[in-house]
N, C-alpha and C positions, 0 to 999 in steps of 0.2 A: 504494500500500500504506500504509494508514493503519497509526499505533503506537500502545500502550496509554497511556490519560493517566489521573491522579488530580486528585481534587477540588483546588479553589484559585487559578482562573487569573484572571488580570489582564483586568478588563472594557473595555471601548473604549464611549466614549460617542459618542453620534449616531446620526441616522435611518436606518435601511437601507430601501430600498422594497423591496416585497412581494414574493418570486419563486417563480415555483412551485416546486410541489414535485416535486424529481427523484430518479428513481432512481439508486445512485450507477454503475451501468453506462451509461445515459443519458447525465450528466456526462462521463463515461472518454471517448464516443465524440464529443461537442460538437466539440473543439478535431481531429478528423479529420475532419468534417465541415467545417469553418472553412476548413484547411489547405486540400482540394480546391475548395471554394467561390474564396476567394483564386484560385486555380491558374487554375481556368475562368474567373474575371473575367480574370484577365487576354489570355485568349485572345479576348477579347471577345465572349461570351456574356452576352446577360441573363437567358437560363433558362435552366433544366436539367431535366429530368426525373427524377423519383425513380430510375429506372434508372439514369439518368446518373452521377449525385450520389451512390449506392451502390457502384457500380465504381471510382469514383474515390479512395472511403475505402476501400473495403475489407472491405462489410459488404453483410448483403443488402438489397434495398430495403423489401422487409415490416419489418423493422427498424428501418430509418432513417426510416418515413414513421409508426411508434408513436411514435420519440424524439422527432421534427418535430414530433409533434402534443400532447405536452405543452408545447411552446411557444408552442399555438396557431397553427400553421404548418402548413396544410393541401395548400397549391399550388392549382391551377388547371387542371382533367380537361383535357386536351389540349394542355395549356400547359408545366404543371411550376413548378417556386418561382423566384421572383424573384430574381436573384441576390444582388444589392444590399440587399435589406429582409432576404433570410437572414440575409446576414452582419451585419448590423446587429442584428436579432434576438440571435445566437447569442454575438454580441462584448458585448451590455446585458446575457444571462443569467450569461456566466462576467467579468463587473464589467470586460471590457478598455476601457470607453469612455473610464476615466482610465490615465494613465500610474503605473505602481505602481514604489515604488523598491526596489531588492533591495540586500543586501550580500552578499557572494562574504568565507566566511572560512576560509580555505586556499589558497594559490595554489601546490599544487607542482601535479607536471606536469597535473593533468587540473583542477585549481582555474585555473592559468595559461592550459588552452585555454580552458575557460568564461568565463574573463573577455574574451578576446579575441575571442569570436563574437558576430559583426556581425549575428546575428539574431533578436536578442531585442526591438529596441528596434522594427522592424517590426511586431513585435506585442503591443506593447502596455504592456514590460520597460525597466526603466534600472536599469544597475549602476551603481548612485550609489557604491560603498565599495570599498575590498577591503580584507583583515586577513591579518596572518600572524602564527604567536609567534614564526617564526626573524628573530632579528636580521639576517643576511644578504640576508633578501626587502624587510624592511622598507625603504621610499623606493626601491624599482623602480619603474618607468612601465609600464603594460601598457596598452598601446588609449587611452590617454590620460588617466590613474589611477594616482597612486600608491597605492602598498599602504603601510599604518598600520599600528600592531602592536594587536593583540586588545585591549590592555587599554582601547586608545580608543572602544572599540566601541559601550562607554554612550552616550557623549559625542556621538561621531558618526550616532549613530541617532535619537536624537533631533532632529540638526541637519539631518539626510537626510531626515526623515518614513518613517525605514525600515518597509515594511510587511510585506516577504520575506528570509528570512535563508535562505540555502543553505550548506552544511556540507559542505567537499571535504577536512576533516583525517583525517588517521590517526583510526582507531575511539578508542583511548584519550582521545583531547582533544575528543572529538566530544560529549559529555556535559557536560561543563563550556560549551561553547560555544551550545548550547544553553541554557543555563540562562542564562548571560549575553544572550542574544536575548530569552526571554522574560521576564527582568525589566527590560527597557523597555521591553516591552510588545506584541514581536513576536509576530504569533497564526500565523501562516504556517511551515514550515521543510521547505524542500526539503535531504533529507540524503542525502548521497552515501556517508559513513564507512557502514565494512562494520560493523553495528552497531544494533539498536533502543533506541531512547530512549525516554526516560521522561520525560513531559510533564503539566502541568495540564490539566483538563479545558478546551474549548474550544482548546485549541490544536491546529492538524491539523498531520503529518507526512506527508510522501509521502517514501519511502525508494524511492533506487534503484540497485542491487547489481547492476553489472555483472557479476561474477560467477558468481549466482545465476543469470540471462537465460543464462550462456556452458553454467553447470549443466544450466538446463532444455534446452535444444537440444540438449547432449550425451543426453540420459533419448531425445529424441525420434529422434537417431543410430543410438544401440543400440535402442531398440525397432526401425528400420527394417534392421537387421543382422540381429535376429533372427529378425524376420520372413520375409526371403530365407532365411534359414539354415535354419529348418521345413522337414520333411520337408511337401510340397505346399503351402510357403510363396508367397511374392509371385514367387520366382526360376522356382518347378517351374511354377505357374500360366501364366509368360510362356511356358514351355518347350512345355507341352501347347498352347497358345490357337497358338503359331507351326507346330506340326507338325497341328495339326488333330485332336486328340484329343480 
């Protein structure tokens, strides 16, 4: 979920090579594709079949074999796609082939789990940093890292090469923190604070609100309640189809 940005943002110089151009649902589904790719290497497969490789994320293959083919990623009629050149493919279009360093700025309880999982660096992630403004967090150890208090964050992001800022504070500080990310020139910000931000242009935000997710399931609950609860709803249906009527 991208946020709304205004004019003025902080440029980044150097080459970027060429990459096509993607849809942003195309994008969304890359790193599901990636994830099952990874899974069947490891079972040791060197192909997979569009069918294959569609069940595994989650999507249909008609789908997966349009997104494939803006990558130029066609497969092989009886063969299926190489496992190995995919992932290679899919890791050079979403930029994993270098190691990117993130800072973690919040560490209460779900800022402290993210810091501590051990599975980011697998793919591609290093938590170079963490912050916090409570004095009390400040100089804890987590996963082998201490936590720094915010106000070093200038300081230390430039000494990081930070290129991803993630945002686990309370929504109120979430704003300010932000701001401080992007005036050293961080373009990236994965934010967790319940809360949209307000950014320069070129800078992207992927907001994610457990909450909302906990929201929309609930919308899908009660549709599914009511649905049974119609007079010859989902409930009466099974009732008739079981007595033969």
């Amino acid at each position: 979920m991208s946020q709304h940005r205004h004019p003025g943002a902080p440029g980044r110089a150097g080459a970027v090579p060429a990459l096509p151009e993607l849809p942003e649902a195309t994008v969304a589904r890359l790193p599901e594709y990636l994830r099952a790719l990874h899974a069947i290497a490891e079972t040791g497969h060197e192909t997979v079949s569009s069918e294959g490789l569609a069940n595994a994320a989650g999507v249909n293959s008609a789908k997966l074999r349009k997104d494939l083919s803006h990558l130029g990623s066609y497969g092989t009629r009886g063969v299926g796609y190489d496992v190995t050149l995919l992932i290679e493919q899919i890791e050079s279009v979403l930029g994993l082939t270098q190691c990117r360093s993130v800072a973690l700025v919040g560490v209460g309880n779900l800022g402290h789990a993210l810091a501590g999982y051990d599975g980011f660096a697998s793919r591609g992630f290093r938590i170079a940093a963490l912050f916090d403004a409570d004095p009390s967090r400040v100089g804890e150890e987590i996963n082998g890292l201490v936590v720094r208090h915010v106000d070093d964050l200038a300081r230390v992001a430039i000494e990081e090469s930070i290129s991803i800022g993630v945002i686990a504070t309370p929504a109120p500080a979430a704003q300010a923190v932000a701001d401080q990310l992007v005036a050293v020139g961080v373009t990236s910000i994965l934010n967790f604070a319940p809360c949209v931000l307000s950014v320069p242009e070129g800078v992207d935000v992927r907001k994610v609100d457990l909450a909302i997710e906990l929201q929309i399931l609930s919308f899908h609950e009660h549709r599914k309640a009511s649905l049974t609860a119609l007079p010859g709803g989902l409930a009466a249906t099974d009732t008739q189809e079981a007595i033969g009527t």
